[in-house]
Each structure stands twice: as C-alpha cells, then as structure tokens.
TIRO-2110 file (N, C-alpha, C; in Angstrom, 1 decimal):
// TIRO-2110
-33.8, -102.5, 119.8, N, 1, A
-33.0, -102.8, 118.7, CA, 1, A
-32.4, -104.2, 118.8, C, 1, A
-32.5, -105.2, 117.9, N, 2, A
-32.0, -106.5, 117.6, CA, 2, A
-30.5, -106.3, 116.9, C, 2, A
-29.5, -106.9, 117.6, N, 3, A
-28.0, -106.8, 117.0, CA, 3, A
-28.2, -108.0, 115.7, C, 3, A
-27.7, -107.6, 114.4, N, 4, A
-27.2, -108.7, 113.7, CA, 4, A
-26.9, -109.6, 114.0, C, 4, A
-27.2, -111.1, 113.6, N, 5, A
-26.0, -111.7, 114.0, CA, 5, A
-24.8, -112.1, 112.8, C, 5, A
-23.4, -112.5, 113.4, N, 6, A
-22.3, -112.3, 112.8, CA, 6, A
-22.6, -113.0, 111.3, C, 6, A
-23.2, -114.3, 111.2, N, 7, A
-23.0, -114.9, 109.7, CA, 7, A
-23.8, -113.4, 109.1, C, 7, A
-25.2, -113.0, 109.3, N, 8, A
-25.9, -112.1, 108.8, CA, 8, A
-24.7, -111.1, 108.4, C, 8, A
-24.3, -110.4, 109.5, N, 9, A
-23.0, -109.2, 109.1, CA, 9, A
-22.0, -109.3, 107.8, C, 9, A
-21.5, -110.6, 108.3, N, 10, A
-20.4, -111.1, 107.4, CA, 10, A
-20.6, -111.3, 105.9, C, 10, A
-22.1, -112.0, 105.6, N, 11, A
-23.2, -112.1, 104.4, CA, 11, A
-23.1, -111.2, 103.8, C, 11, A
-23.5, -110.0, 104.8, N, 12, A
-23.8, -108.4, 104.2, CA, 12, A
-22.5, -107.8, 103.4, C, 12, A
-21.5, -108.3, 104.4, N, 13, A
-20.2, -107.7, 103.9, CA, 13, A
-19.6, -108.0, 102.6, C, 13, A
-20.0, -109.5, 102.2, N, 14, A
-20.1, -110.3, 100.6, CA, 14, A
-20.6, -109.9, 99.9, C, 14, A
-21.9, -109.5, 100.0, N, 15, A
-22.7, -108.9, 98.9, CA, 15, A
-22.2, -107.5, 98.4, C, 15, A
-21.9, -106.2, 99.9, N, 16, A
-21.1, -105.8, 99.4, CA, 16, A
-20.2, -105.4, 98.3, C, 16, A
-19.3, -106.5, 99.0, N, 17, A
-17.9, -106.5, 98.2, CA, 17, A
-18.5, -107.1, 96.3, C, 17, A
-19.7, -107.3, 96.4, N, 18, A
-19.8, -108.3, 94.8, CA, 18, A
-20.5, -106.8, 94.3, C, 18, A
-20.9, -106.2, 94.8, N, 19, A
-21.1, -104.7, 94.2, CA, 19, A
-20.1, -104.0, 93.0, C, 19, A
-18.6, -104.7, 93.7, N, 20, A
-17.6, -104.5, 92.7, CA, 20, A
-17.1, -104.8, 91.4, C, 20, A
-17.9, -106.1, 91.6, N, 21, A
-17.9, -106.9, 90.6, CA, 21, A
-17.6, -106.1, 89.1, C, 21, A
-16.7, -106.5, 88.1, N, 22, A
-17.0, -105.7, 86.8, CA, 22, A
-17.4, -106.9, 85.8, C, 22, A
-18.0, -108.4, 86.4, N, 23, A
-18.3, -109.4, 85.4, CA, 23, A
-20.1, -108.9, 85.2, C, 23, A
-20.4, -109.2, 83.7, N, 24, A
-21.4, -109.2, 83.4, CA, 24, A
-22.6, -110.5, 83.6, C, 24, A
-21.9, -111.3, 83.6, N, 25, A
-22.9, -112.8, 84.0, CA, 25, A
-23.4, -113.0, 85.5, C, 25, A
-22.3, -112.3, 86.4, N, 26, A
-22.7, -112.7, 87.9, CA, 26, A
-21.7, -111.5, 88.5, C, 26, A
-22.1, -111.3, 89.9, N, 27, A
-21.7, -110.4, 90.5, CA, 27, A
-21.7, -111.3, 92.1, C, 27, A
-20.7, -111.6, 92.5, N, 28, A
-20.1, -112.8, 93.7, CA, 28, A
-19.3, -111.6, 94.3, C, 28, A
-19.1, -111.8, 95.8, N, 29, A
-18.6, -111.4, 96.7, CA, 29, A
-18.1, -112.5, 97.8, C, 29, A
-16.9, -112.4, 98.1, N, 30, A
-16.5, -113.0, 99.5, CA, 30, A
-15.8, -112.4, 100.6, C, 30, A
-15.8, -113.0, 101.5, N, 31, A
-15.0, -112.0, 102.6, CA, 31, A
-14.7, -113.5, 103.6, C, 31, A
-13.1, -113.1, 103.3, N, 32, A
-12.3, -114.2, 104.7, CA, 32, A
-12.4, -113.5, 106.1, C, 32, A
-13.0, -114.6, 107.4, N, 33, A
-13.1, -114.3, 108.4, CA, 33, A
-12.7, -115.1, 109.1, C, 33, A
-11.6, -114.8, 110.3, N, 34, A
-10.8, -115.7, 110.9, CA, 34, A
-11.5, -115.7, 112.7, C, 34, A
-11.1, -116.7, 113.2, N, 35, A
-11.7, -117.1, 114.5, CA, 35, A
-12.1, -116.4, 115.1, C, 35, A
-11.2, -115.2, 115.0, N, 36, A
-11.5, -113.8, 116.0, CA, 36, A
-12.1, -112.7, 115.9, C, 36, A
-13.3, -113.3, 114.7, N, 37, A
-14.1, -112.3, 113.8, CA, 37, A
-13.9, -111.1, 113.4, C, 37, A
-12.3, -111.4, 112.9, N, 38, A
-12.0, -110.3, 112.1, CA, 38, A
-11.9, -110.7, 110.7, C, 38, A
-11.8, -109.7, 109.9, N, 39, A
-11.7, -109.9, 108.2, CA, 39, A
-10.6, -110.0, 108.1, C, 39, A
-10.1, -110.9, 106.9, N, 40, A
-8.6, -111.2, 106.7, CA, 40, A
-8.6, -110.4, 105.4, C, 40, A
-9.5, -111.0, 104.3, N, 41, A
-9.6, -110.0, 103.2, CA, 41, A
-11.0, -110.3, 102.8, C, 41, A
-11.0, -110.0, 101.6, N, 42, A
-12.3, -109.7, 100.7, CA, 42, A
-11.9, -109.9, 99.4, C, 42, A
-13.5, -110.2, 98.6, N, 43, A
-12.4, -110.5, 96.9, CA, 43, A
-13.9, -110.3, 96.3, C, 43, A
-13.8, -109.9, 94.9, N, 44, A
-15.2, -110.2, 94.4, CA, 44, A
-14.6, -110.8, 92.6, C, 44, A
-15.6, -111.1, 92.0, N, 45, A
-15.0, -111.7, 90.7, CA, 45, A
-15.0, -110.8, 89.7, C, 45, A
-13.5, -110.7, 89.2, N, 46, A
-13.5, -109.4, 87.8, CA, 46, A
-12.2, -110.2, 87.4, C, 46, A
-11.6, -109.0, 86.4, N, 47, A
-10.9, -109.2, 86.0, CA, 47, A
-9.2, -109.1, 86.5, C, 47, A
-8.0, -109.8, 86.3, N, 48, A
-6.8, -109.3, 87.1, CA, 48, A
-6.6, -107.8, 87.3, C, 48, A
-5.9, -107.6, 87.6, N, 49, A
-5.6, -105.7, 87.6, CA, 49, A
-5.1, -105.4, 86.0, C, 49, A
-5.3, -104.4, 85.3, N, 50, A
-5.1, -103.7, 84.5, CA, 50, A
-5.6, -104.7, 83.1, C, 50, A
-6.6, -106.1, 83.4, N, 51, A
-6.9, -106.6, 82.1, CA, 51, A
-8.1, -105.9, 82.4, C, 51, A
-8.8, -106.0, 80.5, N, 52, A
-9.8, -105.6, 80.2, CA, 52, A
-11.0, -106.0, 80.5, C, 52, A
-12.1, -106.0, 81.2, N, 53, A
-13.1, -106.6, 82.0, CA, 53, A
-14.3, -106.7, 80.4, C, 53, A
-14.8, -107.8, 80.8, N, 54, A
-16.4, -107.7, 79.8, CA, 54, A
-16.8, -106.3, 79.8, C, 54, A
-17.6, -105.7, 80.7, N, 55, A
-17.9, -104.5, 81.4, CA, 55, A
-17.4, -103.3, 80.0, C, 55, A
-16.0, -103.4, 80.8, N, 56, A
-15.2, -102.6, 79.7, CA, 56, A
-15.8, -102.3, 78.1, C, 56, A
-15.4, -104.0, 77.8, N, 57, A
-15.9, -104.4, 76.6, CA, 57, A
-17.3, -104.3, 75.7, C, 57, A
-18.3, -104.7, 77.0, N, 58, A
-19.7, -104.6, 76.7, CA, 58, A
-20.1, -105.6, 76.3, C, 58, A
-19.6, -106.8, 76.4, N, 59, A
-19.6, -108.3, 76.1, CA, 59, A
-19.1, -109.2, 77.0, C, 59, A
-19.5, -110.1, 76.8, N, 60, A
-18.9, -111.4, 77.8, CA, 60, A
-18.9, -112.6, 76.7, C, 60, A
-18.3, -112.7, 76.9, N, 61, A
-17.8, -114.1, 75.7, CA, 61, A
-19.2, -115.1, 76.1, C, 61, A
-18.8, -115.6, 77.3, N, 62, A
-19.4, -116.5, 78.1, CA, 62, A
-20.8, -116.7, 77.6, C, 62, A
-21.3, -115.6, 78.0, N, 63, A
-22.8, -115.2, 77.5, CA, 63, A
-23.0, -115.2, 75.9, C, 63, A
-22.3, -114.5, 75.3, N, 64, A
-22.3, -114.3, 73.8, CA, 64, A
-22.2, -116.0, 73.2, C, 64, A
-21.7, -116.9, 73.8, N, 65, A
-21.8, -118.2, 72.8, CA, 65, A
-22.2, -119.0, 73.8, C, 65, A
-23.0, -118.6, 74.9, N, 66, A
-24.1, -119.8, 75.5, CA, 66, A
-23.5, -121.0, 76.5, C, 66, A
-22.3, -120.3, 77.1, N, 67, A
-21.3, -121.6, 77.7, CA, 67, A
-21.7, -121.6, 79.0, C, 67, A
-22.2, -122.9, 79.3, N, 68, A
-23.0, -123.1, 80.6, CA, 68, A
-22.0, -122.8, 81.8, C, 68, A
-23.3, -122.3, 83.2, N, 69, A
-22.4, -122.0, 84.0, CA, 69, A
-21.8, -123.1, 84.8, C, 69, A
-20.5, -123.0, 85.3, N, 70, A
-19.9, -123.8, 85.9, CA, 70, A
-19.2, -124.7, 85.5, C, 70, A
-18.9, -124.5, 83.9, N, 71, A
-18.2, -125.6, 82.7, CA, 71, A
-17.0, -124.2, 82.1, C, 71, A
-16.1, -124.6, 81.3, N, 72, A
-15.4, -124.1, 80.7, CA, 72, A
-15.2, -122.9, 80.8, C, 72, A
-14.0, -123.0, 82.3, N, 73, A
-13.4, -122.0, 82.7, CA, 73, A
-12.6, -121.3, 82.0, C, 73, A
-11.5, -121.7, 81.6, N, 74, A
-10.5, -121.5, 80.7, CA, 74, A
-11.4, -120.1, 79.6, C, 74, A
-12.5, -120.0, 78.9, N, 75, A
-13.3, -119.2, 78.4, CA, 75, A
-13.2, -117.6, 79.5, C, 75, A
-13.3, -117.5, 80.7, N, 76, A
-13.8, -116.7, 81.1, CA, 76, A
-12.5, -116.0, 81.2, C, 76, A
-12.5, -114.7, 81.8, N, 77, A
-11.6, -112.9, 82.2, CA, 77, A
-11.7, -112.9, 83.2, C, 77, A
-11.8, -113.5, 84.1, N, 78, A
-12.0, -113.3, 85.4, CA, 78, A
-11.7, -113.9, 86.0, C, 78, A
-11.8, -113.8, 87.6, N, 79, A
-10.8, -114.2, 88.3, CA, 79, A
-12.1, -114.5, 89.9, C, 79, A
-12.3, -116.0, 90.4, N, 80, A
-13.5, -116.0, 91.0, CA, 80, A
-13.0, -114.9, 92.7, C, 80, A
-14.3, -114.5, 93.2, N, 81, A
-14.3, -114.0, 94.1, CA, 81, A
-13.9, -114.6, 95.0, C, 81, A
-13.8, -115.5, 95.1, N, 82, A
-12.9, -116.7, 96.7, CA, 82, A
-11.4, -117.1, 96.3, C, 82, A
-11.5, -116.7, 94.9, N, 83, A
-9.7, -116.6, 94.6, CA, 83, A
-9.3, -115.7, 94.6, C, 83, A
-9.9, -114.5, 94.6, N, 84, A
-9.5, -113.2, 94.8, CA, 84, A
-9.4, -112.4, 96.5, C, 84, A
-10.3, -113.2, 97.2, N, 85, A
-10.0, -113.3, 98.7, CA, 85, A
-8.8, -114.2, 99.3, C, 85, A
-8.5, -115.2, 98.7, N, 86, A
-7.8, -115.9, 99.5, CA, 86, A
-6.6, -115.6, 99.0, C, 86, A
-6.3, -115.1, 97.9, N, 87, A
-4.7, -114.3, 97.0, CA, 87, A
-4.5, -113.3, 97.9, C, 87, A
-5.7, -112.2, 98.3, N, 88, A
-5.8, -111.1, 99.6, CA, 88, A
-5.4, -111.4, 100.6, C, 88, A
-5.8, -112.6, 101.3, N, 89, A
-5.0, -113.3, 102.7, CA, 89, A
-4.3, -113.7, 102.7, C, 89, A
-4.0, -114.6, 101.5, N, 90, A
-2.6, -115.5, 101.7, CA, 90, A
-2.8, -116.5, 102.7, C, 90, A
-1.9, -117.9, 102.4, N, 91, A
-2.2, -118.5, 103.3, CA, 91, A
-1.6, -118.7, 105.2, C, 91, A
-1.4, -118.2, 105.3, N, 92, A
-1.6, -117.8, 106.8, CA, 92, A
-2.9, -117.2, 107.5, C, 92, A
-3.2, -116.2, 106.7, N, 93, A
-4.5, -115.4, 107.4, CA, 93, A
-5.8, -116.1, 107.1, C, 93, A
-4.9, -117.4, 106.5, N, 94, A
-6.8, -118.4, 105.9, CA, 94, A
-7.1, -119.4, 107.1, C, 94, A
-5.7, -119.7, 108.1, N, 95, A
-5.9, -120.9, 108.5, CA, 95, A
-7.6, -120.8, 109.6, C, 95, A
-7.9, -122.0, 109.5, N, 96, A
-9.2, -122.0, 110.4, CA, 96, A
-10.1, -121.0, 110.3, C, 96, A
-9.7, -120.3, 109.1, N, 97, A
-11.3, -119.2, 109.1, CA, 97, A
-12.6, -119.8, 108.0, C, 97, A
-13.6, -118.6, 108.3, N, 98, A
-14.7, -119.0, 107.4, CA, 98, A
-14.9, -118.0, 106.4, C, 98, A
-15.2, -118.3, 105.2, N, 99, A
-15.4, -117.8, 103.9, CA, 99, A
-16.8, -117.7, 103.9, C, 99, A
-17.4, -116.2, 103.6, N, 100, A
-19.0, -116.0, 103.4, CA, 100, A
-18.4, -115.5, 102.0, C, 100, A
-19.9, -115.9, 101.3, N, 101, A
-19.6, -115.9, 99.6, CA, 101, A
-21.3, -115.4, 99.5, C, 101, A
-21.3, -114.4, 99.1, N, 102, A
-22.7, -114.0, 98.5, CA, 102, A
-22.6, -113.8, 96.6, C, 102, A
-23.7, -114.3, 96.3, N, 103, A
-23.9, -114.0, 94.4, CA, 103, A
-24.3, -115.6, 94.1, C, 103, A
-23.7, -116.8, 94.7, N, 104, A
-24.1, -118.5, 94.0, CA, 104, A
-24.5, -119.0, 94.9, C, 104, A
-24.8, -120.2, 94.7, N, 105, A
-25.3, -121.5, 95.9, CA, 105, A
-24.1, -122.4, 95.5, C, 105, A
-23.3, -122.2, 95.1, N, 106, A
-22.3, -123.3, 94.8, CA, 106, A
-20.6, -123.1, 95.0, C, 106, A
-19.8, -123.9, 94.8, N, 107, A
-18.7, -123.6, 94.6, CA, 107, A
-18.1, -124.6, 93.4, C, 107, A
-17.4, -124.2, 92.3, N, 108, A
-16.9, -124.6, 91.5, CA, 108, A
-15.7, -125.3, 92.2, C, 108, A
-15.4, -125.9, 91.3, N, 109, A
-14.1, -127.6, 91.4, CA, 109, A
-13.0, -126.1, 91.2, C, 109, A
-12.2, -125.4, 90.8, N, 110, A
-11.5, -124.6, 91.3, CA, 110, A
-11.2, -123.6, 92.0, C, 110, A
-12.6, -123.4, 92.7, N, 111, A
-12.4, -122.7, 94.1, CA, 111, A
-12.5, -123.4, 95.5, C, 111, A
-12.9, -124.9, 94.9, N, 112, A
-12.7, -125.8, 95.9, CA, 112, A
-11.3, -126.1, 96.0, C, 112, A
-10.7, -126.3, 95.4, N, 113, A
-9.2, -126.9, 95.5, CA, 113, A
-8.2, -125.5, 96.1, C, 113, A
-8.6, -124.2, 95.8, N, 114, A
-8.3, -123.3, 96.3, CA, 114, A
-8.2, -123.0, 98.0, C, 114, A
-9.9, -123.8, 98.8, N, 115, A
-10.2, -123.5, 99.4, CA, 115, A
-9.3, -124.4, 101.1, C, 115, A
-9.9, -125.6, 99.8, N, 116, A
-9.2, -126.8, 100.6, CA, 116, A
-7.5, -126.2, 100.7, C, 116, A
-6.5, -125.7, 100.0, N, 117, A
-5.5, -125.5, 100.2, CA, 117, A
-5.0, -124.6, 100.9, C, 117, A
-5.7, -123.3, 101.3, N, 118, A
-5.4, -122.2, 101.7, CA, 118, A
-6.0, -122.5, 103.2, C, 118, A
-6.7, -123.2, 104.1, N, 119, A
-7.0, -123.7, 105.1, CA, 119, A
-7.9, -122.8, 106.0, C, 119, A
-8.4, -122.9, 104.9, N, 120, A
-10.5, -122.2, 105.5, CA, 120, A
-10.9, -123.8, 106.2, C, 120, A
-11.8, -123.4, 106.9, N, 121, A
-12.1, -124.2, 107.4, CA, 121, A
-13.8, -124.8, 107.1, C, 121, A
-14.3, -123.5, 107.0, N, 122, A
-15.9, -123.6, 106.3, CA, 122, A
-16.1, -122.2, 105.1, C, 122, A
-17.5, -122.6, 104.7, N, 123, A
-17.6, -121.7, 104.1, CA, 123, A
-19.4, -121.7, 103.9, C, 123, A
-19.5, -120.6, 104.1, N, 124, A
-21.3, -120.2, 104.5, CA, 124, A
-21.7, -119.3, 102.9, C, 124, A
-22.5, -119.8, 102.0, N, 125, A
-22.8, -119.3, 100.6, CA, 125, A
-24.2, -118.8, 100.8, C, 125, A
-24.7, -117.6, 99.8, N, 126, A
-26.3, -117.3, 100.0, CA, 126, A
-26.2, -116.6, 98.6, C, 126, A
-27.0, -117.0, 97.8, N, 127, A
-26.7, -116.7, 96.3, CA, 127, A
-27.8, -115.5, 96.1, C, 127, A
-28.7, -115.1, 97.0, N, 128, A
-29.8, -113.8, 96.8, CA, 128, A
-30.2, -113.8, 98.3, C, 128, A
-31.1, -113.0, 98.4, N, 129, A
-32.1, -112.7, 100.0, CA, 129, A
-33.1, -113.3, 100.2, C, 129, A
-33.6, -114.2, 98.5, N, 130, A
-34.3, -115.3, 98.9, CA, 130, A
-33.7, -116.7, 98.8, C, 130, A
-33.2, -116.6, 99.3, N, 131, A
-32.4, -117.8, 99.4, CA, 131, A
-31.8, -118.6, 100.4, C, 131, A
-31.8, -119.9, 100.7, N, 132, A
-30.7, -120.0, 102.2, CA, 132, A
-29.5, -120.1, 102.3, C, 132, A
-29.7, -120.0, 103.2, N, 133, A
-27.7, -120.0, 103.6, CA, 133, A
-27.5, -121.4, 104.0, C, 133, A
-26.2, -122.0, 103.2, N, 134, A
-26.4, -122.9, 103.0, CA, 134, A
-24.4, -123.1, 104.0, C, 134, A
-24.4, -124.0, 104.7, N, 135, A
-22.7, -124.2, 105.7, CA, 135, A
-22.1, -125.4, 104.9, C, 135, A
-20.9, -125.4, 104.3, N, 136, A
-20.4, -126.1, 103.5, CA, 136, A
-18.7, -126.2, 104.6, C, 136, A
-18.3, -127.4, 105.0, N, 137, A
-17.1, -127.5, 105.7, CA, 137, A
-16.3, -128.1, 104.6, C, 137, A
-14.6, -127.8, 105.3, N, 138, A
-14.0, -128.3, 104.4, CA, 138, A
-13.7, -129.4, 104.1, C, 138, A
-14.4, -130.0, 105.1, N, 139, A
-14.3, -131.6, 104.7, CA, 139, A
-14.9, -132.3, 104.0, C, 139, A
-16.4, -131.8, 103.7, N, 140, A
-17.0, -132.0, 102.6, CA, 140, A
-16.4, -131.5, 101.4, C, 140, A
-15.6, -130.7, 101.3, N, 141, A
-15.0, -130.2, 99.9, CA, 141, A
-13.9, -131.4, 99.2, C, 141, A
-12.9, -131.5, 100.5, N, 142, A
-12.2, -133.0, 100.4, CA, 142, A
-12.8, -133.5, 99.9, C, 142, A
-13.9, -134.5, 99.9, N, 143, A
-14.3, -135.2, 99.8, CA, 143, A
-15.0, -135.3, 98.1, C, 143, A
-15.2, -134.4, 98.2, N, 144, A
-15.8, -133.7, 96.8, CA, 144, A
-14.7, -134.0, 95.7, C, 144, A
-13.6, -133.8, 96.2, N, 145, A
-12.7, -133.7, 95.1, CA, 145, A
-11.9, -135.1, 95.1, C, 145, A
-11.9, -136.0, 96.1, N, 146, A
-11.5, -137.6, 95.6, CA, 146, A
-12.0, -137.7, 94.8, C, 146, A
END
C-alpha cells in the first residue's frame, strides 16, 4: 500500500468540499491548512446562508446573459470558495498556512486580496484530475496586485 501524499489528501479534501457547491457555472472547493497539517476550515462557493442560490432558482444570471468568467463580479449570488474558507478561519487560523482550491486554475483579483490579507502563505490549485497542480505563493499574489 502507497500512503497519499499530503498536497494529494488535502486536493481530495477540496474537491470534496466543492461537492457542496449550490453554484450552477462551477463547483470550487478549498480547504485551509496550517503548518501542522491540520485543517483550519473549508469553504466551497454558494450562496450566503439563507440567500437564494441559482440551484434554487434553476438559473444563474451569469450563464443566462453570457458574462465571462472572471469579469463582473458584482453580477454573481455567491460567495467564492477561498472566501468562504478564510471567513471559516478567520484571521489567526490563516497565518502561514496553505490553501488547496480544487474546481479552477486560477484565482480572481478578489480572492487574491483576500488571500494576501488573511496570511496564507501559499496556495496549491488543480481545476480537474486532468490537470496540474499548479503552487502559487503569496508573494506572487503581492505582486500581482501592484
């Protein structure tokens, strides 16, 4: 028997959590993990508590008038999976850990500013099983956002 190894586990534990998801355009999972390879929290992208999700609805705005992805936030119900993790930790349980994000290859300019402020340190994304995993530090995010 071959043990996982931890980014693999952690991966698993994102995808997971995007299982939850109640958005109809994408289904994203994260999971905060602090130095001591424990989980701080978890988050997947839906809607706040007790608003109405697409799902719900049977529609997604987003989709319904063609609004590309990763533009015009303000449009969407939802609330991203790495902001929903890091609202779960709060900033203390963020410092120096790493964020696994399964569902994109990317991180949007507001969950960057999130990420950078709540004091993750990295963050490991894999948007499907064919796909790579790709190590994003926070310093490249800095940087991103001058």
């Amino acid at each position: 028997m071959e043990l996982k190894s931890w980014e693999d586990y952690f991966l698993d534990l994102a995808k997971t959590c995007a299982s939850r998801s109640n958005c109809l355009r994408a289904q994203v999972g994260a999971v905060i993990v602090g130095e001591d390879k424990k989980i701080k929290a978890t988050g997947y992208n839906g809607t706040p508590s007790k608003v109405e999700s697409c799902y719900e609805r049977g529609e997604c705005y987003r989709i319904k008038n063609n609004i590309e992805s990763g533009t015009r936030y303000e449009t969407c119900r939802s609330i991203h999976a790495e902001q929903n993790a890091i609202i779960q930790a709060g900033q203390d349980r963020c410092q120096n850990a790493t964020m696994y994000i399964w569902g994109h290859n990317f991180i949007c300019i507001l969950c960057k500013r999130f990420i950078v402020q709540s004091g993750i340190k990295q963050v490991v994304l894999r948007k499907d099983e064919n796909s790579p995993i790709l190590h994003v530090t926070v310093d490249e995010l800095r940087k991103e956002l001058e």
